[in-house]
C-alpha positions, 0 to 999 in steps of 0.5 A: 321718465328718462335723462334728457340732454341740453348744451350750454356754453360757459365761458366760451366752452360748451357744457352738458346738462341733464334733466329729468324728464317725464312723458305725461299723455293727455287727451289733447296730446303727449307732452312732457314736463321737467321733474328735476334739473340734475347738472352735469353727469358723467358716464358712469352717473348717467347708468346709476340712474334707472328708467323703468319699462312696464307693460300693462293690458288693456285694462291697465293691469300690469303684465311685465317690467324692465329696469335699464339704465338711466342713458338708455335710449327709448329707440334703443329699447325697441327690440330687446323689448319685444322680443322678450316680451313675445318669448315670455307670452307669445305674439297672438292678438298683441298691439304694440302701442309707442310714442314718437320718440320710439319711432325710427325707419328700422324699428318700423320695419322690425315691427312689421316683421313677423305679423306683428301689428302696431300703433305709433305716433309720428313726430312733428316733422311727419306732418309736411307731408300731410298738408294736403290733408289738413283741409276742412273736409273729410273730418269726422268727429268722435262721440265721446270726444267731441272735441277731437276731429279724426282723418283716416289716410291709407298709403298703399299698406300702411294706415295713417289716422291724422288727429286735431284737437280743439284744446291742444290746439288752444294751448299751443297757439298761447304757447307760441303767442306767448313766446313770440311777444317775449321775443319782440319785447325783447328784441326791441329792448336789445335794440334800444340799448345798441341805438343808446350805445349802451352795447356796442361790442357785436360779439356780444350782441350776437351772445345776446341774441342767441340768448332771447333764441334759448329761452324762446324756441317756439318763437324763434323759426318765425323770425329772421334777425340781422345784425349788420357789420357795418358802423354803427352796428344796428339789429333788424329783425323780420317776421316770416308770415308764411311760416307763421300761418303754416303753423298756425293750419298744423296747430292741434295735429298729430298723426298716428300710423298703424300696419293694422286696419281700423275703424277711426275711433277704434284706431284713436282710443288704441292709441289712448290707451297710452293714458292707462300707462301714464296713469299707472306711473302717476300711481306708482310715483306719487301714491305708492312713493316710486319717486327718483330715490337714490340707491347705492346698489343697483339691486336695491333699485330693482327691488325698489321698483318690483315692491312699486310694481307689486302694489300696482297690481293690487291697487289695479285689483282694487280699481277693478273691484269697484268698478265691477262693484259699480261704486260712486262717491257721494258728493254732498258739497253743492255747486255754488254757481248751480245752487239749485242742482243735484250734485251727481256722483263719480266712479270711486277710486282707489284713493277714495276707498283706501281713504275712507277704509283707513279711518278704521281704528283697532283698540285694545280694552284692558281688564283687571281681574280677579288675581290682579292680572290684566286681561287684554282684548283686540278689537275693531271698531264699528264702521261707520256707513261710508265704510259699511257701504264700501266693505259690503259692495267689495263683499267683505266682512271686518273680523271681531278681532285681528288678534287672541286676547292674552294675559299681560 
């Protein structure tokens, strides 16, 4: 997450605003979304907030974590990161894998220094230069994702790999559809009230128009909007075509670019495994409560965030385990639209396993004896088959007791 930065104009001066904000990466593409609104911040306020950097293996285990300050810069990051990265565990056989906001031409050439080797989406811009490319031939589709379509590109020793996803291409096209229909909506009710003379002031027309540009920004490159000088004032608009048919080629496209050579799928899931982070912060947020929680103290918030890191890594642990166990949930519940069909089970998770483990209930049995005192014994109950079958494929066994039967 981090502290993003917007203006707003109140009475007639410009006022910053931040928001919380949070990178979520999904086979479709990255996207992010807005945790909170947090107002106007100053200096000091914006450092009191934290972003928290971890860095995982392939398999998703945790290998080291930063804490920084909340107006730290993602570009800003780069290099401080790396290098201390590369001291505590040297350079041999690592990928650096970052998202576009990461991405600059001095932190390109950084990273291609030294041998280091690295996979990087580029921002949206990046794709004019790559129109040519986006035709029908030359695409292959993956395997397992049959959905996405690849295109590897080579200029002279860098490695493009030009993605298109069917499902990110739906949703950005009901984005921008939905966004250029409020826009006329809302053009066309601007303009009944100027030709009704219910607004007639021009300097408030204009407010009003950008205005329906803030709040629809998708839609906004695709239509020019004029409003004349001369009375009576009247509001035109025209839509630009081939601006709109240009997105519409470029719809569900990204571009992913390495100094490494690499076969298209293998270069496509490198990159994917950013899913494996943003699964991680997804844990760390919402099941092991690692949410934006004020502290007075910055030592409080790291300490806040290496306990989180902790239980990552035996929640990591526990993942692997069953998987390695080859542990299924059973699905009892039948579909109801395939009444007739065998409902087939899925990989257990840690929720599942920890859910289903946590039922297990400790009593203690008290006993009166023969002199008048109580006699207390701890014991675990018997678990029940769900719970048998989880402990006997992660090979563990449940004590008798967890504690010595005392006198009370």
């Amino acid at each position: 997450m981090f502290l993003r930065a917007y203006t707003k104009t109140k009475d007639g001066k410009p006022h910053t605003y931040y928001a919380l904000v949070e990178s979520v990466r999904t086979d479709a593409g990255p996207r992010q979304r807005i945790v909170a609104y947090l107002g106007e911040l100053n200096h000091d306020e914006q450092r009191r907030w934290h972003r928290t950097v971890v860095f995982h293996t392939r398999e998703g285990f945790p290998l080291a974590h930063f804490t920084l300050a909340g107006n730290t810069q993602d570009v800003e990051t780069v290099e401080k990161i790396v290098q201390t990265v590369e001291q505590r565990f040297g350079r041999a056989c690592g990928v650096w894998v970052m998202d576009r906001g990461m991405v600059s031409k001095q932190k390109l050439k950084f990273l291609s220094r030294l041998g280091r080797r690295y996979v990087i989406a580029l921002r949206r811009t990046e794709i004019v230069r790559f129109q040519k490319h986006l035709g029908a031939t030359g695409w292959e589709r993956l395997k397992d994702r049959p959905e996405v379509q690849v295109k590897p590109v080579q200029r002279g020793k860098v490695n493009y790999l030009l993605v298109r996803s069917q499902p990110r291409r739906q949703k950005e096209r009901a984005m921008r559809r939905r966004q250029r229909r409020a826009l006329a909506d809302g053009l066309k009710r601007l303009a009944k009230r100027i030709t009704t003379k219910r607004l007639k002031n021009r300097d408030k027309i204009l407010e009003r128009v950008g205005q329906l540009k803030g709040k629809y920004p998708k839609a906004r490159p695709f239509v020019a909007i004029t409003i004349t000088r001369r009375t009576p004032v009247r509001l035109e608009w025209t839509w630009h075509r081939d601006k709109f048919k240009a997105a519409l080629r470029c719809d569900g496209s990204y571009i992913l670019r390495s100094n490494e050579r690499w076969k298209a799928e293998e270069f496509w899931e490198t990159y994917m495994q950013l899913t494996v982070v943003e699964r991680a912060f997804r844990v760390l947020k919402s099941e092991l409560l690692l949410r934006p929680v004020w502290h007075h103290y910055s030592g409080r918030t790291e300490a806040h965030v290496f306990v989180c890191v902790l239980a990552y890594a035996l929640w990591k642990t526990l993942d692997h385990l069953l998987k390695q166990a080859g542990l299924m949930t059973e699905i009892h519940k039948p579909d109801p639209e395939r009444p007739n069909a065998s409902p087939k089970g899925r990989p257990m998770t840690p929720e599942v396993a920890l859910r289903e483990l946590s039922r297990l209930e400790i009593g203690d049995i008290q006993m009166e004896t023969t002199d008048g005192r109580t006699l207390a014994l701890s014991r675990v109950a018997r678990p029940n088959a769900e719970q048998v079958r989880i402990l006997s494929a992660l090979q563990l066994q449940l004590p008798e007791r967890l504690s010595p039967d005392r006198i009370l």
